[in-house]
mmJSON file of the N, C-alpha and C atoms, coordinates in Angstrom:
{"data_MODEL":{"atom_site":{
"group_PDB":["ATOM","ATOM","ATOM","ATOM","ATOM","ATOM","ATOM","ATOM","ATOM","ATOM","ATOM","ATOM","ATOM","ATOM","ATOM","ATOM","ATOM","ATOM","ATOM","ATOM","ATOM","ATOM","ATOM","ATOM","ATOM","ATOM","ATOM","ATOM","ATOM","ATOM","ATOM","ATOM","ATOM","ATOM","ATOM","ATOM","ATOM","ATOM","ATOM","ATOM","ATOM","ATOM","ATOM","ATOM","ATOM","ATOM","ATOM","ATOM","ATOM","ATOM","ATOM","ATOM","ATOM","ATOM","ATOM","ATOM","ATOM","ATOM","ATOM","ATOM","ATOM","ATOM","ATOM","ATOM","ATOM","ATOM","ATOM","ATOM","ATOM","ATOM","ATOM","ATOM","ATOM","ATOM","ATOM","ATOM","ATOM","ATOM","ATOM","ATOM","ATOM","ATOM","ATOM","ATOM","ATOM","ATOM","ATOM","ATOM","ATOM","ATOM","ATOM","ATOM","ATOM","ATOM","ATOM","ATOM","ATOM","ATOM","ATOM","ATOM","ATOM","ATOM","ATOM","ATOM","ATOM","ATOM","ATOM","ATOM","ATOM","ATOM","ATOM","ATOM","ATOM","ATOM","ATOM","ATOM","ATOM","ATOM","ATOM","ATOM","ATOM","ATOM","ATOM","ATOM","ATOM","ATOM","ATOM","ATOM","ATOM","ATOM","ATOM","ATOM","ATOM","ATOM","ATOM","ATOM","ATOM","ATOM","ATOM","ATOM","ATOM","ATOM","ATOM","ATOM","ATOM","ATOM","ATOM","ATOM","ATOM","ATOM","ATOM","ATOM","ATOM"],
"id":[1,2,3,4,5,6,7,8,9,10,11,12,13,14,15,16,17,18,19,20,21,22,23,24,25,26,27,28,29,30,31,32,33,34,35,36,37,38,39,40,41,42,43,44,45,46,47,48,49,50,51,52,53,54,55,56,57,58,59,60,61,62,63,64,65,66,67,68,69,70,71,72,73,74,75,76,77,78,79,80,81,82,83,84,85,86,87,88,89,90,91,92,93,94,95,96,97,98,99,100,101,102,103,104,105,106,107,108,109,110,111,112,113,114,115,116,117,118,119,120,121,122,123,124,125,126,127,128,129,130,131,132,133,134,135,136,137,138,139,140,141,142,143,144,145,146,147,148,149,150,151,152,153],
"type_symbol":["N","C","C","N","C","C","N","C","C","N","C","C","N","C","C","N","C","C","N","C","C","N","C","C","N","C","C","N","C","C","N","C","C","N","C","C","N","C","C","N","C","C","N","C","C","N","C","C","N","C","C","N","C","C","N","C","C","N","C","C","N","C","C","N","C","C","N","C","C","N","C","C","N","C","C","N","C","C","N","C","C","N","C","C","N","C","C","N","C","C","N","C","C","N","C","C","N","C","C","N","C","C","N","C","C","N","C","C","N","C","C","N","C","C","N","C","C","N","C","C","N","C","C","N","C","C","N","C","C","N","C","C","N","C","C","N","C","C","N","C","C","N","C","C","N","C","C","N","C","C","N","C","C"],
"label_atom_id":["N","CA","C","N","CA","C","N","CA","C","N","CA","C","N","CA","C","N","CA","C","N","CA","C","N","CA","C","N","CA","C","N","CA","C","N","CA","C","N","CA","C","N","CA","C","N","CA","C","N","CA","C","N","CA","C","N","CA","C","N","CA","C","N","CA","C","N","CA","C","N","CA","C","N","CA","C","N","CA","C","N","CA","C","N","CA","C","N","CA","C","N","CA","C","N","CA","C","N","CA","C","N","CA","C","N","CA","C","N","CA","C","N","CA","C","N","CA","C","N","CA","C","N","CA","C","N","CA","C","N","CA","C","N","CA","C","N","CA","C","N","CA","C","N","CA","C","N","CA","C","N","CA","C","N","CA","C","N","CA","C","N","CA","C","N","CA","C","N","CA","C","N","CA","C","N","CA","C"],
"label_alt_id":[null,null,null,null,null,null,null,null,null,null,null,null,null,null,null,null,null,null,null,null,null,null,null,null,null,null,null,null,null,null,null,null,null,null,null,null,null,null,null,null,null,null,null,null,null,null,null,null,null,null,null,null,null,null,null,null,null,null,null,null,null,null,null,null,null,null,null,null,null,null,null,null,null,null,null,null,null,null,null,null,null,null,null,null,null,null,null,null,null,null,null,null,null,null,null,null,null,null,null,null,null,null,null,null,null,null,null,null,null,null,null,null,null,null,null,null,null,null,null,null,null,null,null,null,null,null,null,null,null,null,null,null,null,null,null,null,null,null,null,null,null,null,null,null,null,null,null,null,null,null,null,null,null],
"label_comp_id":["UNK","UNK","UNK","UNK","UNK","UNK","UNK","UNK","UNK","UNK","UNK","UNK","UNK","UNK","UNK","UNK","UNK","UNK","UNK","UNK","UNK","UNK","UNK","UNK","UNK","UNK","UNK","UNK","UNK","UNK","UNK","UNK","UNK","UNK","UNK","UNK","UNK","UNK","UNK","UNK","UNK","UNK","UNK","UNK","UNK","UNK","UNK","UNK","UNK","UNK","UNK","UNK","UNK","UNK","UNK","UNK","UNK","UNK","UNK","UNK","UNK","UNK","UNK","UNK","UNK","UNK","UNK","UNK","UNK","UNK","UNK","UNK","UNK","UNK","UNK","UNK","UNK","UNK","UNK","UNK","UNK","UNK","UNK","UNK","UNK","UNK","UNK","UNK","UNK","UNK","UNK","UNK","UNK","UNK","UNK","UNK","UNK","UNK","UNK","UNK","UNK","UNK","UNK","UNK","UNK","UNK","UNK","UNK","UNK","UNK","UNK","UNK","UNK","UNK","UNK","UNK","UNK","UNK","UNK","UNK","UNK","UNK","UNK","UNK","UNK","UNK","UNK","UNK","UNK","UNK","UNK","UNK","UNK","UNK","UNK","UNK","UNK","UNK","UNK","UNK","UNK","UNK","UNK","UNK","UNK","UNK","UNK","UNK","UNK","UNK","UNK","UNK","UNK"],
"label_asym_id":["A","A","A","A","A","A","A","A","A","A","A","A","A","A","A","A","A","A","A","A","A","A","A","A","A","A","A","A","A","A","A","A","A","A","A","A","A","A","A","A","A","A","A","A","A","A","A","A","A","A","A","A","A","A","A","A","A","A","A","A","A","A","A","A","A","A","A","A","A","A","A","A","A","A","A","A","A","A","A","A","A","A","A","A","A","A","A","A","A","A","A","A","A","A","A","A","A","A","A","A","A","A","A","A","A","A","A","A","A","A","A","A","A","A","A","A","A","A","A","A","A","A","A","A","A","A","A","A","A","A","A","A","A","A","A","A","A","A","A","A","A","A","A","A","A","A","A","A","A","A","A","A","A"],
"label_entity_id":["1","1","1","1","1","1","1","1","1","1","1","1","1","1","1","1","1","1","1","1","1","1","1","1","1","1","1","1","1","1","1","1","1","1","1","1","1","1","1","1","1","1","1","1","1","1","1","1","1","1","1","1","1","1","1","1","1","1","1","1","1","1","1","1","1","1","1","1","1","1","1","1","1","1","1","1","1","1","1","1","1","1","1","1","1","1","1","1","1","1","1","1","1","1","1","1","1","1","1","1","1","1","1","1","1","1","1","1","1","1","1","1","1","1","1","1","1","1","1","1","1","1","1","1","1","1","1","1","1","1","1","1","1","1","1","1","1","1","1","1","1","1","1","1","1","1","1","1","1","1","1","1","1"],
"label_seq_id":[1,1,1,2,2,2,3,3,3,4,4,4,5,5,5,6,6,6,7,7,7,8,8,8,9,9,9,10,10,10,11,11,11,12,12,12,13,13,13,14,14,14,15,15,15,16,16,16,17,17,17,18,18,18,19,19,19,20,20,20,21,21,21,22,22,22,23,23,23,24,24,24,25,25,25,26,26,26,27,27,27,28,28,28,29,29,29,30,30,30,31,31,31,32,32,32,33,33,33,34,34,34,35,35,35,36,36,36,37,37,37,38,38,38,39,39,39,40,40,40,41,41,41,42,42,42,43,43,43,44,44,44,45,45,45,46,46,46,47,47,47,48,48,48,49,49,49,50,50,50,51,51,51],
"pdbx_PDB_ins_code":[null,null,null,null,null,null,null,null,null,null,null,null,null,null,null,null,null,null,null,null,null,null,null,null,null,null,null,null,null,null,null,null,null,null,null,null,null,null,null,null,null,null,null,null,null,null,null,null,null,null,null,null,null,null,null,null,null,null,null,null,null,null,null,null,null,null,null,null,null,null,null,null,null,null,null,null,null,null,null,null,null,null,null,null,null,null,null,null,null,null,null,null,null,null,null,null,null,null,null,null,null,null,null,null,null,null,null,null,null,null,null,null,null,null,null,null,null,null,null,null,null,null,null,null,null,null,null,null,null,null,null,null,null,null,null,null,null,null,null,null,null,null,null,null,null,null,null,null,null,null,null,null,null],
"Cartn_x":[0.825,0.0,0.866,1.351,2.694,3.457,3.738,4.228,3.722,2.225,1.126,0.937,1.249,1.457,2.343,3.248,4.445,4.637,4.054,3.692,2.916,1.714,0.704,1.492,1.933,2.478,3.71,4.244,5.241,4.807,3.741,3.191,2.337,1.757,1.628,2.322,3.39,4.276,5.222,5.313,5.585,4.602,2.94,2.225,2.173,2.58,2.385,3.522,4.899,5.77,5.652,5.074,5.092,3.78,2.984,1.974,2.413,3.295,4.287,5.392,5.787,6.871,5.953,4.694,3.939,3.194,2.987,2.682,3.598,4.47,5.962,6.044,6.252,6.6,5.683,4.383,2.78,3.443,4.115,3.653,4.799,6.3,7.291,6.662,5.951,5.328,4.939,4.042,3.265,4.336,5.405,6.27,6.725,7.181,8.508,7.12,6.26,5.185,4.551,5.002,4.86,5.891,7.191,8.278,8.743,8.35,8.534,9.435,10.587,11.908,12.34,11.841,11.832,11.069,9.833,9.29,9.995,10.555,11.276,12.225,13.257,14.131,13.813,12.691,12.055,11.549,10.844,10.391,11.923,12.388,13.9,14.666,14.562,14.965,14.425,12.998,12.152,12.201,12.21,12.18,13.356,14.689,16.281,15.761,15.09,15.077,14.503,13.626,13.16,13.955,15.008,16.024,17.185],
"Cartn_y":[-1.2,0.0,1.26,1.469,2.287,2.762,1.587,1.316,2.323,1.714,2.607,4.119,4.28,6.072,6.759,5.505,6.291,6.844,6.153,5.916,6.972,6.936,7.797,9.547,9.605,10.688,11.313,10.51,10.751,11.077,10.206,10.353,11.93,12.052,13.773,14.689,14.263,15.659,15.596,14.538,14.497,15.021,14.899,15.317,17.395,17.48,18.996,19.689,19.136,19.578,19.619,18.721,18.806,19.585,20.19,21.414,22.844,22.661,24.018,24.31,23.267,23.896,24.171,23.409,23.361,24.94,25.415,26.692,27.793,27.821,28.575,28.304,27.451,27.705,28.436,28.175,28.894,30.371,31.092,32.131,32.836,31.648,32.355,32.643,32.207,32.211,33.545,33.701,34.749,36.041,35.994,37.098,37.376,36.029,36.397,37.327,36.406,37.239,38.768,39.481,40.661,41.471,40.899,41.665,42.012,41.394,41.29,41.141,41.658,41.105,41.115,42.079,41.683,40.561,40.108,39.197,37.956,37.764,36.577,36.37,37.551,36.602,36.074,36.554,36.033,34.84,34.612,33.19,31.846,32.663,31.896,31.467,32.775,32.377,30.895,30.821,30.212,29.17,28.922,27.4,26.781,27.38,26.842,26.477,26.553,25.83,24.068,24.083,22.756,21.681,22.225,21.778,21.213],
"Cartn_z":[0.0,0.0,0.0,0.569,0.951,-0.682,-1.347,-2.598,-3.831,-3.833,-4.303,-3.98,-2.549,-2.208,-3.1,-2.896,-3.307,-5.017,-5.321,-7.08,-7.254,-6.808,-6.917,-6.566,-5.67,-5.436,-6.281,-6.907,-7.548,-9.271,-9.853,-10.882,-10.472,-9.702,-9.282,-9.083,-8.805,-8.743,-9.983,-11.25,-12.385,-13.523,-13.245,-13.92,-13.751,-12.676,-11.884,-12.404,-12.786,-13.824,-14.45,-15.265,-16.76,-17.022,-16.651,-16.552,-16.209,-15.454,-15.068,-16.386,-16.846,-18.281,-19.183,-19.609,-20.793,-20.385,-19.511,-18.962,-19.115,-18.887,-19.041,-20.083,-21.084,-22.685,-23.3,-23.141,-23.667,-23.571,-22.008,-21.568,-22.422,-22.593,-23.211,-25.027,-25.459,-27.133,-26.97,-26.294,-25.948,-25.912,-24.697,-24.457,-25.851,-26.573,-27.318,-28.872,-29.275,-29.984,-29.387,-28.301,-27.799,-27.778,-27.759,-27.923,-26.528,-25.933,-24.007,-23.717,-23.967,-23.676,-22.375,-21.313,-19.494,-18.732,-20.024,-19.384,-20.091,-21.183,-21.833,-20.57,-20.58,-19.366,-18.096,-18.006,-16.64,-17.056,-17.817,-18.504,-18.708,-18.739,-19.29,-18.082,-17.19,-15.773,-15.085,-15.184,-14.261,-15.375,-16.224,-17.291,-16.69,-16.37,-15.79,-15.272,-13.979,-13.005,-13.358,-14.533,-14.693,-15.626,-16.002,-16.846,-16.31],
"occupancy":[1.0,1.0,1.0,1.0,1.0,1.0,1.0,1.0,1.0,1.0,1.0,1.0,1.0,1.0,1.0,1.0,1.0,1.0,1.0,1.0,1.0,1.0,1.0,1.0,1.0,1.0,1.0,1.0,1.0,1.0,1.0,1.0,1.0,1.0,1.0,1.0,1.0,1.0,1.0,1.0,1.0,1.0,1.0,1.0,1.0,1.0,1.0,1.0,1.0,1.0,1.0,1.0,1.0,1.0,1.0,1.0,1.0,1.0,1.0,1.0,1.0,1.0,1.0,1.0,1.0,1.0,1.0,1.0,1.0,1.0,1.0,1.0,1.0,1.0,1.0,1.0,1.0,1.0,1.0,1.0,1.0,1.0,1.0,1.0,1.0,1.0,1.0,1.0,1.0,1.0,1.0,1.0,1.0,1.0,1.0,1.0,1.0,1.0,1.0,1.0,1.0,1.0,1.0,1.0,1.0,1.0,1.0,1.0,1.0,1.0,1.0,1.0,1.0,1.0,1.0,1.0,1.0,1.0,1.0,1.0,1.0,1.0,1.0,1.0,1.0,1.0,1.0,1.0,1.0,1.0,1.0,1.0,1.0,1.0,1.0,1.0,1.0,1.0,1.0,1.0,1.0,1.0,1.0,1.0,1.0,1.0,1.0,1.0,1.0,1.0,1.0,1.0,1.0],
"B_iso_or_equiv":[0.0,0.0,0.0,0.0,0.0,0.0,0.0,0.0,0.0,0.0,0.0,0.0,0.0,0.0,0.0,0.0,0.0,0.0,0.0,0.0,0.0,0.0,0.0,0.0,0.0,0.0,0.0,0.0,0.0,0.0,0.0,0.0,0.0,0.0,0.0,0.0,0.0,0.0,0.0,0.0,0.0,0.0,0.0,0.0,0.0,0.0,0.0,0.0,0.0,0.0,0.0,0.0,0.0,0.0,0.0,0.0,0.0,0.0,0.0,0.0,0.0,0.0,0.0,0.0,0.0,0.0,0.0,0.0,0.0,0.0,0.0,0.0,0.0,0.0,0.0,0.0,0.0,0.0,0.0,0.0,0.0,0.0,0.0,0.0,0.0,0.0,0.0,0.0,0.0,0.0,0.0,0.0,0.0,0.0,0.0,0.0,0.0,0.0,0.0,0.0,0.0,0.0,0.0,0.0,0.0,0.0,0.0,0.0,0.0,0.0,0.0,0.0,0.0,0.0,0.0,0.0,0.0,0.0,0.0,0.0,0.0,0.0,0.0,0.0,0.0,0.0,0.0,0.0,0.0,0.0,0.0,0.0,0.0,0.0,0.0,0.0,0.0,0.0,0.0,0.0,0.0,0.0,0.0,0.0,0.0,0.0,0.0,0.0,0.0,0.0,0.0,0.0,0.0],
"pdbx_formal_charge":[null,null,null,null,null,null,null,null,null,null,null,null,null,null,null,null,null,null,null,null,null,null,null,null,null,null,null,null,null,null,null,null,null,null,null,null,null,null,null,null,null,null,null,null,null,null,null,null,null,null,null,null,null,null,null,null,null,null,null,null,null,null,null,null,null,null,null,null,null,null,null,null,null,null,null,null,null,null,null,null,null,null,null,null,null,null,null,null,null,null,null,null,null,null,null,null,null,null,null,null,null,null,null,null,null,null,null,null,null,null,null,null,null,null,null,null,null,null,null,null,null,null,null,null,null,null,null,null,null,null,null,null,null,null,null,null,null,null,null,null,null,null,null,null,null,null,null,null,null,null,null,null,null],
"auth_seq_id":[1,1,1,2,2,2,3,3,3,4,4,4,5,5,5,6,6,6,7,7,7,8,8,8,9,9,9,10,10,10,11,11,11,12,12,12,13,13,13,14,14,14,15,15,15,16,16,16,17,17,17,18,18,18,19,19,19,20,20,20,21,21,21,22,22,22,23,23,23,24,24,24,25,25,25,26,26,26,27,27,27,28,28,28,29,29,29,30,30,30,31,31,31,32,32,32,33,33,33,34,34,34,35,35,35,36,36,36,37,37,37,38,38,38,39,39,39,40,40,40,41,41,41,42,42,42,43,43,43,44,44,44,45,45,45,46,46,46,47,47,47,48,48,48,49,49,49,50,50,50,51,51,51],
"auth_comp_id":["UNK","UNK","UNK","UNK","UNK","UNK","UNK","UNK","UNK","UNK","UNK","UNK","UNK","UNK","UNK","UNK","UNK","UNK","UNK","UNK","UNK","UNK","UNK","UNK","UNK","UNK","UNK","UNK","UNK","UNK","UNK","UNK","UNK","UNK","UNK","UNK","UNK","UNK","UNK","UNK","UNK","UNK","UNK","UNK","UNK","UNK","UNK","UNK","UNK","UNK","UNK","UNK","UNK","UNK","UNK","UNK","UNK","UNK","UNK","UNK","UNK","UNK","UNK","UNK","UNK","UNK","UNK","UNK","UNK","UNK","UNK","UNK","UNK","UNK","UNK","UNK","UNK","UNK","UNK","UNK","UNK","UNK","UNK","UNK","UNK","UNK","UNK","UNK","UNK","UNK","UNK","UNK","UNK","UNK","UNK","UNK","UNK","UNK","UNK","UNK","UNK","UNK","UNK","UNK","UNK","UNK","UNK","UNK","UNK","UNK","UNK","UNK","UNK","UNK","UNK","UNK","UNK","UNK","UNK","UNK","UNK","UNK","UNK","UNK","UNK","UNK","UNK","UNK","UNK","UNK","UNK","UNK","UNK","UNK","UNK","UNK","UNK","UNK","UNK","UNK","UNK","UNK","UNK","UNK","UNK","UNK","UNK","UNK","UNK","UNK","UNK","UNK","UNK"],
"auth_asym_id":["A","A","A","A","A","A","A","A","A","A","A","A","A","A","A","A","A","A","A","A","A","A","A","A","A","A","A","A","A","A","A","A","A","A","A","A","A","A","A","A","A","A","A","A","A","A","A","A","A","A","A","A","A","A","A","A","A","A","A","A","A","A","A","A","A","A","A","A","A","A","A","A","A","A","A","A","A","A","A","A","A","A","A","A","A","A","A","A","A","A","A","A","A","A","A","A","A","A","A","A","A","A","A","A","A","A","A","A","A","A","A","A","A","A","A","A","A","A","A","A","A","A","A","A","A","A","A","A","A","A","A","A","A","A","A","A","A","A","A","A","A","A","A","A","A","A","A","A","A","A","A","A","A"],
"auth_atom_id":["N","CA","C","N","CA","C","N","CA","C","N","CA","C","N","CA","C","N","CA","C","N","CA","C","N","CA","C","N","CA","C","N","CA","C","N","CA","C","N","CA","C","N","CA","C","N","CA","C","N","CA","C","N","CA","C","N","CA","C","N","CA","C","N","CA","C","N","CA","C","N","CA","C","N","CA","C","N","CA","C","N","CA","C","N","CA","C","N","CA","C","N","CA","C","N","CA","C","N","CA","C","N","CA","C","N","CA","C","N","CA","C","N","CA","C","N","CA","C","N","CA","C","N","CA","C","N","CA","C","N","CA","C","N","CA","C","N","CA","C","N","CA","C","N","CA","C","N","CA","C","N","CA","C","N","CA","C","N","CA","C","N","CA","C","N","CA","C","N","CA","C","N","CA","C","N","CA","C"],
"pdbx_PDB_model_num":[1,1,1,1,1,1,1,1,1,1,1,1,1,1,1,1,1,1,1,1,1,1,1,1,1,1,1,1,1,1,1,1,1,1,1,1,1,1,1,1,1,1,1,1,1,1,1,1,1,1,1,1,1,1,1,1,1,1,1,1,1,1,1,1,1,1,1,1,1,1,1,1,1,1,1,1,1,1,1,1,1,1,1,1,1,1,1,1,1,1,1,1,1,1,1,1,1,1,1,1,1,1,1,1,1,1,1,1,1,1,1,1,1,1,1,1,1,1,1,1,1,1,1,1,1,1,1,1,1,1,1,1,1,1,1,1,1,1,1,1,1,1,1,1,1,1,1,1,1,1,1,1,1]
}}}
């Protein structure tokens, strides 16, 4: 049972990443199609961290 926590919890906090980059890439399309160049590096900043 324990086993299963552990799975379960881990497939959640793998699904919760991969929603957080697919979010951050969306937001970087967006910046870079606005010409946002203070918000690109901030986008760029915070993507490092998932890399």
């Amino acid at each position: 049972m324990i086993r299963n926590k552990q799975q379960a919890a881990k497939q959640a906090s793998d699904a919760h990443r991969v929603n957080i980059q697919r979010s951050l890439e969306h937001r970087l399309q967006v910046a870079r199609a606005n010409g946002d160049e203070q918000l690109i590096r901030q986008l760029e900043s915070e993507m490092s961290y998932f890399n």
